[in-house]
C-alpha positions as CSV (number, residue, x, y, z in Angstrom):
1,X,9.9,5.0,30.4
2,X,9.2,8.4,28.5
3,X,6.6,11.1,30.5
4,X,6.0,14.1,28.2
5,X,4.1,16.6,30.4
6,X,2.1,19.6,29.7
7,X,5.1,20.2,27.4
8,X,5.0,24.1,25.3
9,X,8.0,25.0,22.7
10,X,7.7,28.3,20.9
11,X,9.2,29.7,17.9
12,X,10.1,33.4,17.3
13,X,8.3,34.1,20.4
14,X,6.7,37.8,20.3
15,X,7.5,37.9,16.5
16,X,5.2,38.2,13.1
17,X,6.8,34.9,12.8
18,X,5.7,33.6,15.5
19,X,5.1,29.5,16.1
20,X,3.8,27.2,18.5
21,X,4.8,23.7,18.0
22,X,4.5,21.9,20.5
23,X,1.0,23.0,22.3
24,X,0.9,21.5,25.7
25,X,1.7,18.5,24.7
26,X,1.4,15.2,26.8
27,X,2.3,11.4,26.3
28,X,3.5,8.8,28.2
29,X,5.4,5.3,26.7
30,X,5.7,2.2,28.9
31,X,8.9,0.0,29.4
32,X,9.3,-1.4,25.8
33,X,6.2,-0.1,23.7
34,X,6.7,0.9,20.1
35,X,5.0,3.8,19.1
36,X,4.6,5.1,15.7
37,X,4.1,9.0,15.2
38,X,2.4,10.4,12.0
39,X,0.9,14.0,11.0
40,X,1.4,16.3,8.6
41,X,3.7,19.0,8.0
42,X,4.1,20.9,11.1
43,X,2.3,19.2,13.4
44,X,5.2,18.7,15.7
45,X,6.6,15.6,14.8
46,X,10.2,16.4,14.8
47,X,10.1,19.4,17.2
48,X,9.0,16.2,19.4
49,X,11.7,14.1,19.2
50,X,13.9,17.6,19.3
51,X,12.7,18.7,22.6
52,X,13.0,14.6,24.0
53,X,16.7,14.5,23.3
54,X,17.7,17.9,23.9
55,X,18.4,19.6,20.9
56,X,16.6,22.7,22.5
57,X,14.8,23.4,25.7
58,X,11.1,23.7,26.2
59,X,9.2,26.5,27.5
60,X,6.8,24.9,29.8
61,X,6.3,21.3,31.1
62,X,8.3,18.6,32.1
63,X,10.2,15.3,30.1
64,X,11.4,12.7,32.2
65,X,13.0,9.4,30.8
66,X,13.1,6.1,33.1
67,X,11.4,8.9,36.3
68,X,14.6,11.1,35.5
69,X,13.9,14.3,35.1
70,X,15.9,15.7,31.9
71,X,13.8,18.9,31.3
72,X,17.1,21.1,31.7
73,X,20.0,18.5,31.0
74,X,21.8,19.5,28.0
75,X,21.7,17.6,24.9
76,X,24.9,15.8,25.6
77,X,23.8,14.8,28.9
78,X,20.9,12.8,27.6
79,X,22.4,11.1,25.3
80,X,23.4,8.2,27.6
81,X,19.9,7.4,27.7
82,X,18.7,7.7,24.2
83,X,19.9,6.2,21.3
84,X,19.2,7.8,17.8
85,X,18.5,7.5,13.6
86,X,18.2,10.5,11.4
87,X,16.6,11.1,8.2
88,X,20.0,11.5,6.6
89,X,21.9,8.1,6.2
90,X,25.2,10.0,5.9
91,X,24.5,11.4,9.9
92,X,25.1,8.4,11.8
93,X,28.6,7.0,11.0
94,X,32.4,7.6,9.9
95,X,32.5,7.2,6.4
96,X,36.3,6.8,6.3
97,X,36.1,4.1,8.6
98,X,35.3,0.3,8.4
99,X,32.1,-1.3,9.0
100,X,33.4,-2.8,12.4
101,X,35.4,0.3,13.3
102,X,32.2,2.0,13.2
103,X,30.6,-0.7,16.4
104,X,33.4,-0.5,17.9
105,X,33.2,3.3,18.3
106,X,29.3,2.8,19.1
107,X,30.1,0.0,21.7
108,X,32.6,2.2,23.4
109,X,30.5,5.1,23.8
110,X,30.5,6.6,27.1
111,X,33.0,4.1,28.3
112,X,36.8,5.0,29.7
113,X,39.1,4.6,26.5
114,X,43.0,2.8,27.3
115,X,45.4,1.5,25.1
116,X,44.8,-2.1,24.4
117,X,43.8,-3.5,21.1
118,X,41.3,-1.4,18.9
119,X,39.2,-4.5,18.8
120,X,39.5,-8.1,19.9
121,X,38.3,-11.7,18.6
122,X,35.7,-11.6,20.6
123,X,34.3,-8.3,19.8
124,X,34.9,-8.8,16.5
125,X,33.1,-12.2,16.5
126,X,30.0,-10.1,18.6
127,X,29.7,-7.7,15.5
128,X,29.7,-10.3,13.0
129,X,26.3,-12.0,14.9
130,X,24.6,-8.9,15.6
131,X,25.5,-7.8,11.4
132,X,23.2,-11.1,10.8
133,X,20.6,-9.4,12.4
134,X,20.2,-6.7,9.7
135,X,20.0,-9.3,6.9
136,X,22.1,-7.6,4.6
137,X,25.5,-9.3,4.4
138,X,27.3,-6.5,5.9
139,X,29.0,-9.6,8.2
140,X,30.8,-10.8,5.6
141,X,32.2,-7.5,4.9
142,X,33.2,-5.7,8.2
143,X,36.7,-4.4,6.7
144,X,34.8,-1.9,4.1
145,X,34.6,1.2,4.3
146,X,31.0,2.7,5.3
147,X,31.7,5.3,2.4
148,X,31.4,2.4,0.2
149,X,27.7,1.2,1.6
150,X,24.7,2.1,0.0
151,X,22.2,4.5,2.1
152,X,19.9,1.5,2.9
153,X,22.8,0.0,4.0
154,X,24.7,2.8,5.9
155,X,21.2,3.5,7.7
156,X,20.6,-0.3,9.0
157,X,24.5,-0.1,10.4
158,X,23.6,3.5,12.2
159,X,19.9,1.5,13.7
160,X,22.3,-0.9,14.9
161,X,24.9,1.2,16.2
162,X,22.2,3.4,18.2
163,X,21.0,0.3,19.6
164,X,24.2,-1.4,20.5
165,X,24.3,-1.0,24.0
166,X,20.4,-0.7,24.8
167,X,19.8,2.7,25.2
168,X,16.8,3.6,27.5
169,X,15.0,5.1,24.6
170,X,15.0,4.8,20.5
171,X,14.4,7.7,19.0
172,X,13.4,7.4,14.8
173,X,13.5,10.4,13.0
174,X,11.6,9.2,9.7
175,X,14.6,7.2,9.3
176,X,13.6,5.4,5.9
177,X,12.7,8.6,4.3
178,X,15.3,8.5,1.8
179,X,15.7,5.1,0.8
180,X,13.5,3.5,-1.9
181,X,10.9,1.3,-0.9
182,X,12.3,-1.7,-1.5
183,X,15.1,-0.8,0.6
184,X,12.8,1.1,3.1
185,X,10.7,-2.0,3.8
186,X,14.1,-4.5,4.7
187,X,15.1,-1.5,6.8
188,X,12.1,-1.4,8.4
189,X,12.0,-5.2,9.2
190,X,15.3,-4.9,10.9
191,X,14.1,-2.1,13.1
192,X,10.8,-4.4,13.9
193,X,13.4,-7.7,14.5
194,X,16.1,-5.5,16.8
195,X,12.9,-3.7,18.5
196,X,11.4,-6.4,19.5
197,X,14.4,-8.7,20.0
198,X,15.8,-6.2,23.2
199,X,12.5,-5.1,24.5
200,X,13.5,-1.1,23.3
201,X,10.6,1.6,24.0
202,X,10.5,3.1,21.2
203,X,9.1,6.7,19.0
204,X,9.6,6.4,15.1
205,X,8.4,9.1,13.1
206,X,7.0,8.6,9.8
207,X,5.1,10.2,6.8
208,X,4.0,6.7,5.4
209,X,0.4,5.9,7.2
210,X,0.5,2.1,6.1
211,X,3.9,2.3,8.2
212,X,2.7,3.6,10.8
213,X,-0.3,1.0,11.0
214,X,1.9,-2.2,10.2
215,X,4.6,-1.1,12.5
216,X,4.8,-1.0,16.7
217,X,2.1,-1.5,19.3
218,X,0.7,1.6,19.4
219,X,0.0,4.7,16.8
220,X,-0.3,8.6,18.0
221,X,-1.5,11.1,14.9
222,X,-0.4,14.7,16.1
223,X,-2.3,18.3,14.7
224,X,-0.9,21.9,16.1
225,X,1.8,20.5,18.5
226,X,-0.5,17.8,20.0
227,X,-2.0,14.6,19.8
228,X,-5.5,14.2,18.3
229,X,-5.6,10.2,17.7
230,X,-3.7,7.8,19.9
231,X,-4.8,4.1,19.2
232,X,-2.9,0.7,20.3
233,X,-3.7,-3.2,20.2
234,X,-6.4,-4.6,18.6
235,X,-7.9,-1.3,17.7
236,X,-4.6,-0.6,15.7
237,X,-3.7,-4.1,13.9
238,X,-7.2,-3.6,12.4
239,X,-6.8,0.1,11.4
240,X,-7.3,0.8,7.7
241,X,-5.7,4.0,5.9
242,X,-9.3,5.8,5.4
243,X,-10.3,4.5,9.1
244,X,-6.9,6.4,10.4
245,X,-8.0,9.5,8.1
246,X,-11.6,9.4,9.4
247,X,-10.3,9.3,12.8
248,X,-8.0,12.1,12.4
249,X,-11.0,14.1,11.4
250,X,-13.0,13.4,14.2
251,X,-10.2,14.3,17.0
252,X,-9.0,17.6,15.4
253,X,-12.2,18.7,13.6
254,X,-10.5,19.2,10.3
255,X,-9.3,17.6,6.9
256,X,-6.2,18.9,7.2
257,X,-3.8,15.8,6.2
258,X,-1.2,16.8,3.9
259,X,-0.3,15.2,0.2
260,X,3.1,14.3,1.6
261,X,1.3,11.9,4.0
262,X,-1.7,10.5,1.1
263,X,0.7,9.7,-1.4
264,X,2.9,8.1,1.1
């Protein structure tokens, strides 16, 4: 579903500031495999996902989604194939608008807008089941206002509006980053229940390694823009924190894990 391919992306080519993050980088995701990312600052994480969905072009290599080639398709372009969660909870939805307003907009996307009803019984009734999904009561309160929601709130309604319409490819941008735990963990359950329940290949950054070990089918660790450990199965369910740091060691050659990641 996702080929990454001898991929390169440099910063301030040429320049004292000069930085390679992404360092011929390769991976490949089959159909429905949930992959957890982890590394530490600057390992090329986010530059990643950044280069996958378009936000800027790379300098050498190749990304193809579902054996499309989307190396030089605009941002926009690629967007019918990949669905999307930032960090930020305020970065996925209207605030000004109501809770079903918001899936409405999400459901519609890329479709031909006319002038019948905003949204029918049906649609409506739709919402309300897929809400139930998320666990968080939001069904019985589809006239609010999102401005109203709390983050861990606002940022299960954006994983559900991203995934509304099954895009080819879920894209998580250490999307529980700025909630609390508690509220982390229930948004990370809903990702695992709406993952698994559509069969969505999926890429979730995170900084949290226990995260990244409980979570998805398959773990990558990148260092300097590539990967240096990329376990799955049975070799990751039974992965400890200080097995995944000893690994990490091994493949790059270096202790190099930052404190965001340990105390995480």
């Amino acid at each position: 579903m996702l080929k990454i391919e001898n991929v390169v992306k440099v910063f301030n080519a040429g320049t004292i500031n000069e930085k390679v993050a992404l360092n011929g980088l390769n991976l490949h995701l089959r159909k429905g495999e949930f992959v957890t990312v982890i590394g530490g600052n600057g390992a090329g994480k986010s530059t990643m996902l950044n280069a996958v969905a378009g936000v800027w072009e790379v300098d050498e290599g190749r990304i193809l989604i579902d054996d499309i080639d989307v190396t030089h398709l605009p941002e926009y372009k690629r967007a019918k194939y990949i669905g999307r969660v930032f960090q930020d909870p305020m970065m996925g939805t209207a605030a000004t608008m109501q809770i079903e307003e918001n899936l409405a907009l999400a459901a519609r996307r890329g479709k031909p807008r006319g002038l019948r009803a905003g949204i029918s019984k049906a649609e409506r009734e739709n919402y309300r089941e897929q809400l139930k999904i998320l666990d968080l009561g939001l069904e019985d309160r589809m006239t609010s206002k999102v401005g109203l929601l709390s983050g861990g709130q606002r940022q299960a309604l954006t994983l559900l509006m991203a995934t509304l319409q099954q895009p080819k490819l879920l894209l998580l941008d250490e999307h529980t980053a700025a909630l609390d735990p508690k509220t982390a963990a229930k948004v990370l359950e809903a990702t695992q229940r709406i993952v698994s329940r559509s069969g969505l290949t999926t890429m979730m950054i995170t900084h949290n390694m226990r995260d990244a070990i409980q979570y998805g089918d398959r773990l990558i660790m990148m260092y300097n823009g590539h990967i240096a450990v990329d376990v799955a199965g049975e070799e990751k369910k039974n992965l400890t924190v200080e097995q995944l740091l000893n690994l990490f060691s091994q493949a790059s050659g270096s202790d190099e894990v930052d404190d965001k990641m340990v105390l995480s």
